[in-house]
C-alpha positions as CSV (number, residue, x, y, z in Angstrom):
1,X,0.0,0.0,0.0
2,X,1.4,3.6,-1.0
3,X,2.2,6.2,2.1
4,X,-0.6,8.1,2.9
5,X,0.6,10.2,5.1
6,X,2.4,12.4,2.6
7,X,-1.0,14.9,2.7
8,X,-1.0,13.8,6.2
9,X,-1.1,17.9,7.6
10,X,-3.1,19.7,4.4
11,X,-6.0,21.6,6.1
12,X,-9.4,20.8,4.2
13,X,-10.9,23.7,2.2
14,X,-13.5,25.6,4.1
15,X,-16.8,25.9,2.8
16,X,-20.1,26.7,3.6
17,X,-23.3,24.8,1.8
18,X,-26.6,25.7,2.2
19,X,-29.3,22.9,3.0
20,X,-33.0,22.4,3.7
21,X,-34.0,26.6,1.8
22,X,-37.7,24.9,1.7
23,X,-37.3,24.5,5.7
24,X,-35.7,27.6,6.7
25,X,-32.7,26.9,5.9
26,X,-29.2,26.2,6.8
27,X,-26.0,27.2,6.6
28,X,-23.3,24.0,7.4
29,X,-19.2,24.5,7.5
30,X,-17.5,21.6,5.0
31,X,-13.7,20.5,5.4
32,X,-13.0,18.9,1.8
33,X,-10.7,17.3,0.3
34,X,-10.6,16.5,-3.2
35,X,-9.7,12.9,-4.6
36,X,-8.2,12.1,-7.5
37,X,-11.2,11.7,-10.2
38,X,-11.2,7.4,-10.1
39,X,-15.3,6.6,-10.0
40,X,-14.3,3.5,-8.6
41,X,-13.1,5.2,-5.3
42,X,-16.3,5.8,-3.5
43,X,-16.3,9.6,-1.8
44,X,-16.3,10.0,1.9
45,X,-18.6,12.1,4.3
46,X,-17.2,12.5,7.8
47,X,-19.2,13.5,11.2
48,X,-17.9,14.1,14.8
49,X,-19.1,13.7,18.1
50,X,-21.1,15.5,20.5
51,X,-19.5,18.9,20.9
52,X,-16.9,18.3,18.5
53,X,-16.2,19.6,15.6
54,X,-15.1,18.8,12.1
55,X,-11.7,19.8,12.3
56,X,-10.8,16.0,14.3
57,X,-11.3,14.3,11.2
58,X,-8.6,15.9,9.3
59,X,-5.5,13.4,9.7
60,X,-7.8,10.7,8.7
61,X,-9.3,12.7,6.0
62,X,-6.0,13.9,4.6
63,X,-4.8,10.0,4.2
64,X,-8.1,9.3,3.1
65,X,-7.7,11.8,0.2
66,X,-4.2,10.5,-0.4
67,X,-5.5,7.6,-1.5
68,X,-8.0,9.2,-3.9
69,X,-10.7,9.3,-2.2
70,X,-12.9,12.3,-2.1
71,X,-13.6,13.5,1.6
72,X,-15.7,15.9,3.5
73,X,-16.1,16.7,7.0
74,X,-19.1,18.6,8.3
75,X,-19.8,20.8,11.8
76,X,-23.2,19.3,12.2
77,X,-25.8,22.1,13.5
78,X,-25.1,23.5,16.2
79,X,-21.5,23.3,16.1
80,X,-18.5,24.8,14.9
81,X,-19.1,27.2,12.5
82,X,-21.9,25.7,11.3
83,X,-25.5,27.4,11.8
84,X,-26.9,27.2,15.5
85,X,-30.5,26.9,15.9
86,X,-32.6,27.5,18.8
87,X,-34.2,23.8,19.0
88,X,-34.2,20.6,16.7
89,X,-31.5,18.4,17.4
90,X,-33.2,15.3,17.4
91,X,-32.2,12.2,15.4
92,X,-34.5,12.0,12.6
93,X,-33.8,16.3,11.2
94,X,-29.8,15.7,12.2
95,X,-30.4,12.7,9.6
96,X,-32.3,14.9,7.4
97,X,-29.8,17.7,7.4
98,X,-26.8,15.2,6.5
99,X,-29.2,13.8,3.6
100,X,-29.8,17.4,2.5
101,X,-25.9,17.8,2.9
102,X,-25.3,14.9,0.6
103,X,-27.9,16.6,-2.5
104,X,-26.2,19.7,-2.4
105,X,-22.5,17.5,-2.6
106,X,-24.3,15.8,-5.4
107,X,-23.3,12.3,-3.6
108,X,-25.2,10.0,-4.5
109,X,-24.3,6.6,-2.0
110,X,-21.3,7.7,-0.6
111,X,-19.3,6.1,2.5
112,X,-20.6,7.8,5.7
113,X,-18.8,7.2,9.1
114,X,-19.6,8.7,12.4
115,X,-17.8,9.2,15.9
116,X,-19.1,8.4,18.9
117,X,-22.4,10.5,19.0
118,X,-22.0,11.0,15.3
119,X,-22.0,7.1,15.1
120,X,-25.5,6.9,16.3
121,X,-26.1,9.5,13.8
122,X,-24.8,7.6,11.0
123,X,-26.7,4.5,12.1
124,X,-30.1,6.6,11.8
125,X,-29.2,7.9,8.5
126,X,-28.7,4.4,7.2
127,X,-31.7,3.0,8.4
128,X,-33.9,5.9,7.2
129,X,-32.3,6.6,3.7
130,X,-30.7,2.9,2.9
131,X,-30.0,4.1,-0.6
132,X,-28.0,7.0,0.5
133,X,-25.3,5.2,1.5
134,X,-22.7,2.1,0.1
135,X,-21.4,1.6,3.8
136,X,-21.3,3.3,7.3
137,X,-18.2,3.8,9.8
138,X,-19.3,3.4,13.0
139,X,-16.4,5.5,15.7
140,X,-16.8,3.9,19.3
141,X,-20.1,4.8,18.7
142,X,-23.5,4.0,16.8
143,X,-23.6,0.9,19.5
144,X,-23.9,3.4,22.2
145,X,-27.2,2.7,24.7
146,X,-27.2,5.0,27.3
147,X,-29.8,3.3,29.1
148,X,-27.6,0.6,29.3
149,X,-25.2,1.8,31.2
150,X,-24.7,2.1,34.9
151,X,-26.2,5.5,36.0
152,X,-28.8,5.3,33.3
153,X,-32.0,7.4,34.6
154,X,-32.3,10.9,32.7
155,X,-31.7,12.9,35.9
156,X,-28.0,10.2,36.4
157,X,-26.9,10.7,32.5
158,X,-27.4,14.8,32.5
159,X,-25.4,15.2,35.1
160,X,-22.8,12.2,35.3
161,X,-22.1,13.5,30.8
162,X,-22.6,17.3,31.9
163,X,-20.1,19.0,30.6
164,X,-17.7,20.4,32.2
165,X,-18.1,24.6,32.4
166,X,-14.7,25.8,30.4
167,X,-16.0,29.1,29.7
168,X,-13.8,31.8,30.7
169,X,-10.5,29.0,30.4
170,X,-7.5,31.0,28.6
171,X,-7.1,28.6,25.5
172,X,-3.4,28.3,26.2
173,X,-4.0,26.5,29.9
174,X,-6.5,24.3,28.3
175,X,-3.9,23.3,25.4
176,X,-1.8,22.5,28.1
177,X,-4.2,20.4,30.1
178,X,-5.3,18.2,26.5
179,X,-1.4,17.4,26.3
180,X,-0.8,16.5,29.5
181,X,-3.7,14.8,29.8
182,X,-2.8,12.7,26.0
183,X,0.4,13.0,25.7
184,X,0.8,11.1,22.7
185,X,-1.6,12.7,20.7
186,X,0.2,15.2,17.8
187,X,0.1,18.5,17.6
188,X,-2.4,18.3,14.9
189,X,-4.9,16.3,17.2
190,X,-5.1,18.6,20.1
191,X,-5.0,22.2,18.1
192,X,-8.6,20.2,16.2
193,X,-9.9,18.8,19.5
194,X,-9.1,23.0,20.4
195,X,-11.5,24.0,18.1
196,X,-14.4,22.5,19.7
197,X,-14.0,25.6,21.2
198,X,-14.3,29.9,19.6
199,X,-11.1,31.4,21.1
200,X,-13.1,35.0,22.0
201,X,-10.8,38.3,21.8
202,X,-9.2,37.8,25.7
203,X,-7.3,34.6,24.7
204,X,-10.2,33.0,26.7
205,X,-12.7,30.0,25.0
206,X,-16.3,29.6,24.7
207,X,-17.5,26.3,23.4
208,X,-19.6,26.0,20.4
209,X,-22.1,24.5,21.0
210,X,-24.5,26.3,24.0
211,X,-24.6,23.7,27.2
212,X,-29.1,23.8,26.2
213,X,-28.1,22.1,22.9
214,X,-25.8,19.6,24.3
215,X,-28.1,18.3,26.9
216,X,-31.2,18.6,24.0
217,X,-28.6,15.8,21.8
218,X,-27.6,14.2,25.0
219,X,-31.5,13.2,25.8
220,X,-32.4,12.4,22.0
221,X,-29.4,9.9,22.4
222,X,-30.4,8.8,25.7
223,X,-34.3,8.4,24.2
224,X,-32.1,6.3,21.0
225,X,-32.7,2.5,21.0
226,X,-29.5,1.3,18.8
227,X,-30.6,-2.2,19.4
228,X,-34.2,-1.6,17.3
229,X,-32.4,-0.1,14.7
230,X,-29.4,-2.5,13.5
231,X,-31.7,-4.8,11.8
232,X,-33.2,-2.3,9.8
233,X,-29.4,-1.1,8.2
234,X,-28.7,-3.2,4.9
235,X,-25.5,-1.4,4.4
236,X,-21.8,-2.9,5.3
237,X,-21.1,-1.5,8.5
238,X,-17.6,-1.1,10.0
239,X,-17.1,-0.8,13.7
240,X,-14.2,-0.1,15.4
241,X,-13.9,0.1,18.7
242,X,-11.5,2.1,21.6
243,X,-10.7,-0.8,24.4
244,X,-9.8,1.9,27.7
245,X,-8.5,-0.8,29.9
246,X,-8.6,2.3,32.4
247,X,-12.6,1.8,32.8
248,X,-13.8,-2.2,33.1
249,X,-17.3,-1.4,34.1
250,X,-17.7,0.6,31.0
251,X,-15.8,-1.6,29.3
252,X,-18.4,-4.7,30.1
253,X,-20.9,-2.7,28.7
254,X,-18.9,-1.8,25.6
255,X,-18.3,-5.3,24.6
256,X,-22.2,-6.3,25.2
257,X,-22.9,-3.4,23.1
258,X,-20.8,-4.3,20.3
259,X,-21.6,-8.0,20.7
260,X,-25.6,-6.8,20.1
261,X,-24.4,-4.6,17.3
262,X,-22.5,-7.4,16.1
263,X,-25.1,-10.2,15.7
264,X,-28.2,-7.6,14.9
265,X,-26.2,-6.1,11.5
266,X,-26.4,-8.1,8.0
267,X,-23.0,-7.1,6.9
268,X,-20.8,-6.2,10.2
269,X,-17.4,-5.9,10.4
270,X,-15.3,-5.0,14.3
271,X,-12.0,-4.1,14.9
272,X,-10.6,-3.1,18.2
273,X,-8.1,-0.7,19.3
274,X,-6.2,-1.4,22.2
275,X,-5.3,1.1,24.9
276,X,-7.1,3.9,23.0
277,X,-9.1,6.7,23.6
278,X,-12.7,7.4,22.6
279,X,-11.1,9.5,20.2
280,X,-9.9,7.0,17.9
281,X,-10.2,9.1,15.1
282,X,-7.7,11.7,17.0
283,X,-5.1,9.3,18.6
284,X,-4.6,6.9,16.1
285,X,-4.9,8.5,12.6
286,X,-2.7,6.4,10.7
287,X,-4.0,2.6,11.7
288,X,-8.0,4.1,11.2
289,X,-7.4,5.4,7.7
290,X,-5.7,2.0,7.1
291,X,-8.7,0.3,8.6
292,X,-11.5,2.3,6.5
293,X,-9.2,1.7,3.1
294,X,-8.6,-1.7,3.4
295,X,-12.1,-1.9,4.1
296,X,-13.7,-0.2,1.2
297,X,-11.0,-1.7,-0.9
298,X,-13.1,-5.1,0.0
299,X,-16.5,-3.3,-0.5
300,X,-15.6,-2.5,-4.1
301,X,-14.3,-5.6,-5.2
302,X,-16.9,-8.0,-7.0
């Protein structure tokens, strides 16, 4: 397999597309990269997590693209630079925004993968629009039951997955916190995980997404049912999964969760990451890109 991690650092170009002008509208901010023209090389939508942002995808984009695939990464509403409305972030218009994405990008059935709350996301989208898709990437996430964890009531999961108030927090102390607290993560991976937050003129940060919003996604994924849903996706589905041998309960539940996912889905495939974060997609770049090639590489072979 060629090195792709000779594009490894090019920043995707900024765009912003307009979706849904029949519905009010909205504006969403696009990372892209552009492939190299094959057909055969199916183009690749990227979403992040719950008060993420776009900008985590790009090492994987970047080898992505170096492959020849084409690539975009989105701020889904509410985040980044994307449009922030006052109310609708439920499941089924997040879906519908990232099918409306997908018209305007004129892709037809491209690969969609999703981290962690942008997993479940993905897994909606393929089990509402099954031709909209050739295969889903599931990010230690899509699996994810929130009722099946310990702590599961509403009242438990708002405030045990509250996040933490960082308003205020000069951006250079919380840079220093994300490498102290990942120390192995590059440069790259902590100045995107940075701009989950707007740096404000005082040096200070103010996270993107309002804490109203969060909690509205947080309760539409802990009203989500993954297990009702696999059976309904007839796309190949790729999971891979971050095993934190810092956290065994959660861990327990992880591998129940992804042994349901498992069985449930038609066309499944896992893979594991050992001693990584929930931030696969941040921390280990390089063996995730691999992954997702040499799995589509199988998808489009007869």
């Amino acid at each position: 397999m060629p090195d792709h991690n000779i594009a490894r650092f090019t920043p995707g170009a900024q765009s912003f597309v307009d979706i849904r002008p029949g519905m009010g509208g909205l504006r969403l901010n696009v990372l892209s990269w552009p492939g190299d023209g094959d057909a055969a090389k199916a183009p690749v939508v990227l979403l992040h997590g719950l008060s993420s942002n776009a900008c985590t995808w790009q090492q994987v984009a970047t080898r992505l693209a170096a492959a020849g695939h084409a690539v975009y990464a989105v701020d889904q509403r509410g985040h980044g630079h994307s449009d922030k409305p006052e109310t609708s972030y439920d499941f089924v218009t997040v879906t519908d925004d990232l099918c409306a994405l997908c018209d305007a990008l004129a892709l037809t059935a491209p690969i969609v993968a999703g981290q962690s709350w942008g997993g479940n996301v993905v897994l909606t989208f393929a089990a509402r629009y099954p031709k909209r898709t050739a295969g889903i990437v599931l990010v230690d996430g899509g699996y994810i039951d929130l009722q099946m964890q310990p702590q599961s009531s509403w009242e438990e999961v708002s405030v045990r997955l509250r996040p933490p108030n960082l308003l205020g927090t000069p951006r250079s102390y919380l840079k220093s916190m994300m490498q102290s607290s990942h120390p192995d993560w590059s440069d790259e991976g902590i100045e995107a995980t940075l701009a989950n937050f707007e740096t404000l003129p005082d040096g200070t940060v103010r996270p993107w997404l309002s804490l109203d919003r969060h909690l509205e996604i947080l309760h539409a994924l802990w009203m989500q049912r993954p297990g009702e849903i696999f059976a309904q996706v007839a796309a190949p589905v790729l999971i891979a999964v971050a095993d934190d041998p810092g956290n065994p309960a959660w861990m327990a539940v992880k591998q129940q969760q992804v042994t349901a996912a498992a069985a449930a889905l038609r066309h499944p495939t896992v893979h594991w990451f050992p001693a990584t974060a929930h931030d696969i997609h941040v921390h280990r770049p390089t063996e995730l890109a691999k992954l997702m090639l040499d799995w589509m590489q199988g998808l489009a072979q007869p």
